[in-house]
N, C-alpha and C positions, 0 to 999 in steps of 0.2 A: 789429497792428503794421504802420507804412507800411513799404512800398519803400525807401522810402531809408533808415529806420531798421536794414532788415537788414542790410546792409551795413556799418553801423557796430557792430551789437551782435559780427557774428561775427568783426570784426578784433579786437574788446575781447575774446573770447572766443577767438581765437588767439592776442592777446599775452598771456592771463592764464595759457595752457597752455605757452606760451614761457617765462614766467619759469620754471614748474612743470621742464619738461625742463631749462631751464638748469638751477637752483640743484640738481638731484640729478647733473647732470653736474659741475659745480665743487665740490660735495661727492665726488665719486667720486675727480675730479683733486687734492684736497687732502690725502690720501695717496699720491700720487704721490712728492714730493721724501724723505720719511721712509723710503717702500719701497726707491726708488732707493738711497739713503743703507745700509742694513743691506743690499741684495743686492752692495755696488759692494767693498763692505768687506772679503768672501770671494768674490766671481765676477770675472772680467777687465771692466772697465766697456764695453769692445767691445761684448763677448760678452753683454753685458748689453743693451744698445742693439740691438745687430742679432738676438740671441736675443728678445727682448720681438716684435719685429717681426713674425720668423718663427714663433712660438706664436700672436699673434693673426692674421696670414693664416690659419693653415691651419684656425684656430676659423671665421675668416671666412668661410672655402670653404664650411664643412660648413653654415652659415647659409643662402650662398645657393642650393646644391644643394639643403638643404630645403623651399628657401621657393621653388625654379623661377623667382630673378630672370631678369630681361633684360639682359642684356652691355648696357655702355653704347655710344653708337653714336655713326657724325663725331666732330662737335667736343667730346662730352661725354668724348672719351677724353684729351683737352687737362685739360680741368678735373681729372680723376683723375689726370693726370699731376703735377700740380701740388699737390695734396692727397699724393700718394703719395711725394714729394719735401718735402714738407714735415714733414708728420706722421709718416710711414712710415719716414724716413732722417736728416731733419735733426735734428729734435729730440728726437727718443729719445738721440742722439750726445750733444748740446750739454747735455742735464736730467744721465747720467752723468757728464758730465766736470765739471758743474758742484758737482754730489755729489760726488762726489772731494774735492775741495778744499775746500767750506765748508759748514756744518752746514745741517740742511736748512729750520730759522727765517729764515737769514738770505737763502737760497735763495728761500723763497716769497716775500720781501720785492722783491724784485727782479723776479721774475715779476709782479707787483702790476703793472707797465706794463702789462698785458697787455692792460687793457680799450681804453687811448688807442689802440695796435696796435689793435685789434681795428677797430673804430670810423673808423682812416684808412682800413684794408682796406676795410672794408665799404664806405665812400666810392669809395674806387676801382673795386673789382670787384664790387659791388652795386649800385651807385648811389644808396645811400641819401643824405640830405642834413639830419645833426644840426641843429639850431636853435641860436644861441647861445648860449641858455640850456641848452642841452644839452652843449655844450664845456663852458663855464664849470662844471656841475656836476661832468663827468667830470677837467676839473682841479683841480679842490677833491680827489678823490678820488684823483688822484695824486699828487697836491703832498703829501698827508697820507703816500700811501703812501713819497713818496720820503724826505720829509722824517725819517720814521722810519725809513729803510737808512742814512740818514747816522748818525742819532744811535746808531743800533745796532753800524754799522761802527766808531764811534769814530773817527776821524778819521784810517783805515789805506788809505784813498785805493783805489783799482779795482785788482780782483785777478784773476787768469785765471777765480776761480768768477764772478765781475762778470761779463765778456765773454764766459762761453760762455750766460752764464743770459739775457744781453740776448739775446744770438742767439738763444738759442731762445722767448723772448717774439715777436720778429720772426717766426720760421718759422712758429711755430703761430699766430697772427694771420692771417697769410695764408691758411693752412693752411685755419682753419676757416670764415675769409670764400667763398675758392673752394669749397669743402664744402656751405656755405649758397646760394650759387648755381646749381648743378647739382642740389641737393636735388631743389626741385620736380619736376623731368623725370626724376631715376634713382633718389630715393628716397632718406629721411634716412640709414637705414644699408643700404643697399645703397652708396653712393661710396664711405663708409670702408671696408667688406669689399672691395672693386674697389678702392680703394686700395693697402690691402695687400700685396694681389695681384699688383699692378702692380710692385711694389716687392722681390717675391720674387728673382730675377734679382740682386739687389744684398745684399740685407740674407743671402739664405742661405750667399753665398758668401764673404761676411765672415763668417761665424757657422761655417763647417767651417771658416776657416782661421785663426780665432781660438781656438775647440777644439784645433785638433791643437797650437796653438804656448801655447796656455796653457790647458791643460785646468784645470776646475774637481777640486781636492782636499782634502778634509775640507768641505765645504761645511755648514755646521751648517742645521738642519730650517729656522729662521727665515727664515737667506739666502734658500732655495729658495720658501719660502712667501713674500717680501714679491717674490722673481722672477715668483710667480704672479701677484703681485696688477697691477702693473704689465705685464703681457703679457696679461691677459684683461681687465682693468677699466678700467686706464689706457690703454691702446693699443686696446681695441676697444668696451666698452661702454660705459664714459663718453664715449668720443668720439660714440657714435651717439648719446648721451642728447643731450648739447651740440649736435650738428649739427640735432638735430630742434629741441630749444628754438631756436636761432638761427634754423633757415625758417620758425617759424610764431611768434615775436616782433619778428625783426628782428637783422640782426647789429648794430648799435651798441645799442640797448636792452637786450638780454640780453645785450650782449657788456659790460657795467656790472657783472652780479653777479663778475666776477671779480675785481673788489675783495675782497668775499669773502673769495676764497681764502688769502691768504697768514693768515688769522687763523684760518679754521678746520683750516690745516698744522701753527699754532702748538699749537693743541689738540692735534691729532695728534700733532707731532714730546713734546710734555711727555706726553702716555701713552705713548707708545709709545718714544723716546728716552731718557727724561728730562729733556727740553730746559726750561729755567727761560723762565716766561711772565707778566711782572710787570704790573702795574696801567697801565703805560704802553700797551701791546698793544690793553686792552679799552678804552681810552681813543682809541687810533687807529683801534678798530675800529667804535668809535661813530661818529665821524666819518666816516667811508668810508661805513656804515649810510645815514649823511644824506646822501649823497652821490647815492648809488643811490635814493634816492626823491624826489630831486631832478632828476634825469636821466628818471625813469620819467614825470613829470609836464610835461618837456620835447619840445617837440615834434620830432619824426623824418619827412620825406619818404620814402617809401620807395615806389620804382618799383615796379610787376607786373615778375612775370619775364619775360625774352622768350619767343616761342614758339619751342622749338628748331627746325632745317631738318625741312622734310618729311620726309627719309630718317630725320631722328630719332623723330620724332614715332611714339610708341605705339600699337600698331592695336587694336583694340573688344575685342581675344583680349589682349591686355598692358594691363593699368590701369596705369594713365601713374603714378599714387603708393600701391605698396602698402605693408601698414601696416608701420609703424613698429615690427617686434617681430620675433625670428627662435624 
């Protein structure tokens, strides 16, 4: 094998582990809207949001305690600030209140933006740089997606679940772009757990005074179980699965498979809901399918990360990226 071929085999070999972490993160996420939906129904949708939060911090802690991470350091505590305000606060709020209000098919529909977000994010705070042929793919993959919330909405025009689910499409894009760019220096799930963390000050003290003024009553086993799933999987393992697929494929390239999601929600919400998932669905999902292997084959610029400042920088006793597992 020459020199210059390594180089190329082991980026092909980092985006093909990329997709790998993405699409079991967007699987993880894609009972998300369903869990949300059965725990918001019997729990205060707060207390659900700032409850999910504080359950996965305090899994977080015990992660990094085991695993003797490195506090992040300087400017890396900027990046987790930003992560922790997005993931840890905003969108846990905006995915409940969106649930509230509209069933959780037509919820994932909307989130379907999520990838063109992802993708400007990454442009900004990555610096990656799609190809044209790379937009064009990922709006073919919108266009399909949106184009199906209209015909699904019926022609009932933007609803409070509309505007808080866009909002949280925007939060968690960010979210997981800064996520992706601190990865390399503090480690895939080490920022999410340091995240959370960060975030404890705010989410606990909405979550006792959400308690005391609407305490949860008769809460049937389900509620509690789909509050599990969404406070350990949604909020903290899927996150770290997605954050690692994203630093070692790229955030606009892996930030595609979340087309995805909103079809394998549909699955979910009709087992687990009842939710009706007609021929039109697996007909949009195909298309979105083509979308994403059009994109995959589209070219992406994508800078080295910078080297963080000195004081941040790892000493020979800290390995600058341990592994990706607690």
């Amino acid at each position: 094998m020459s020199e210059r071929s390594a180089p190329v085999l082991t980026r092909h070999r980092g985006e093909t582990l990329g997709y790998i972490f993405g699409f079991l993160g967007v699987a993880s996420f894609s009972l998300t809207l369903p869990a949300t939906r059965v725990a918001v129904q019997s729990i205060d949708p707060m207390l659900v949001a700032s409850g999910r939060a504080v359950s996965a911090a305090m899994l977080g802690a015990l992660c990094l305690l085991i695993a003797r991470a490195r506090r992040p350091r300087g400017s890396q505590w900027g990046s987790v600030a930003v992560v922790a305000l997005c993931l840890g606060c905003l969108f846990p709020y905006f995915a409940s209140i969106g649930s509230v209000y509209a069933p959780s098919s037509h919820g994932a529909v909307i989130l379907g933006l999520l990838p063109i977000f992802t993708s400007l994010a990454g442009m900004l705070r990555v610096g990656e740089r799609p190809s044209r042929g790379f937009w064009l793919a990922g709006a073919l993959g919108s266009a399909v997606v949106v184009a199906f919330a209209v015909w699904q909405n019926q022609g009932h025009g933007l609803q409070i679940a509309d505007l808080a689910l866009f909002a949280a499409a925007i939060v968690a894009s960010f979210g997981y772009a800064e996520a992706a760019r601190v990865a390399p220096f503090l480690g895939s799930w080490q920022v999410v757990c340091w995240a959370l963390i960060l975030a404890l000050p705010a989410t606990i003290s909405i979550t006792i005074f959400r308690w005391s003024t609407h305490p949860p009553q008769d809460v049937p086993a389900m509620a509690w179980g789909a509050f599990a799933y969404v406070a350990t999987i949604s909020q903290l393992f899927g996150i770290m699965l997605w954050t690692h697929g994203l630093k070692l494929g790229g955030v606009a390239r892996v930030g595609q498979l979340q087309l995805l999601m909103p079809f394998m929600t549909f699955v979910a919400a009709a087992w687990w809901l009842g939710e009706f998932v007609g021929p039109a669905t697996w007909l949009a999902a195909g298309a979105v399918l083509i979308s994403i292997l059009l994109s995959g084959n589209a070219t992406v610029t994508r800078r080295e990360p910078q080297a963080p400042p000195a004081a941040d920088r790892a000493t020979p006793s800290q390995p600058r990226e341990p592994a990706a597992s607690c």
